[in-house]
N, C-alpha and C positions, 0 to 999 in steps of 0.2 A: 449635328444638333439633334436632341430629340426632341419628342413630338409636343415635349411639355414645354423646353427650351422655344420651341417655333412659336407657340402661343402665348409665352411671355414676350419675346421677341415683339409679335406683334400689338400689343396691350401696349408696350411703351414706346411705340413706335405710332400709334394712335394718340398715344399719352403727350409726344413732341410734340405732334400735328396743331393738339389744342391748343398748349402752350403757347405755340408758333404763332397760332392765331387770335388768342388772348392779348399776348405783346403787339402784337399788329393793330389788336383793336384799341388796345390801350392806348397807345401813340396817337390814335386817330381820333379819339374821342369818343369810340363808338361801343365801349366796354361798359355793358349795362350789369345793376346789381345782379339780373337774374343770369346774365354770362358767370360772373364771380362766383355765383353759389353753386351753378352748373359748374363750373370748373375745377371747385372746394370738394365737392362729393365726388368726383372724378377722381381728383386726388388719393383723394382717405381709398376710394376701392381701388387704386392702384398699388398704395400704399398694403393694403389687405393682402393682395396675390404676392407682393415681393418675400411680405413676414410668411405668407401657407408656403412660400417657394424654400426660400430657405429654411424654413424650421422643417423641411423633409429631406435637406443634403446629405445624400448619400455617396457621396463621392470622396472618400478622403485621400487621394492623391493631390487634391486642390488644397490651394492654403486655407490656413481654418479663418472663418469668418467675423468678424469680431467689429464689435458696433464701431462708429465713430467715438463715444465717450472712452470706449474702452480702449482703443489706440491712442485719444491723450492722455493718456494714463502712463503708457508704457513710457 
């Protein structure tokens, strides 16, 4: 893995953790608006790293990437 790979690696790997804990608190009742909104902007900037990640793939030995819409298409 490279050094970009280990840092995305770990962003969504922090990215579960919330999740994890969001669903945990959510079950418990202890999932406050400002959790949701904390966890909405987490999203969108994780959301950010995946599109800068892939819109600089330079690997074309990997199959070519192609949205969700686009594969119910085919």
């Amino acid at each position: 893995m490279s050094r970009r790979e280990v840092a995305l690696a770990v962003v969504l790997r922090r990215m579960q953790w919330m999740l994890d804990e969001a669903a945990f608190d959510l079950g418990g009742g202890r999932f406050t608006c400002a959790d949701c909104r904390e966890l909405s902007e987490s999203l969108r900037e994780v959301a950010v790293v995946l599109d800068d990640y892939v819109n600089t793939w330079n690997q074309p030995a990997r199959v070519e990437c192609r949205t969700s819409s686009q594969t119910a298409e085919a």
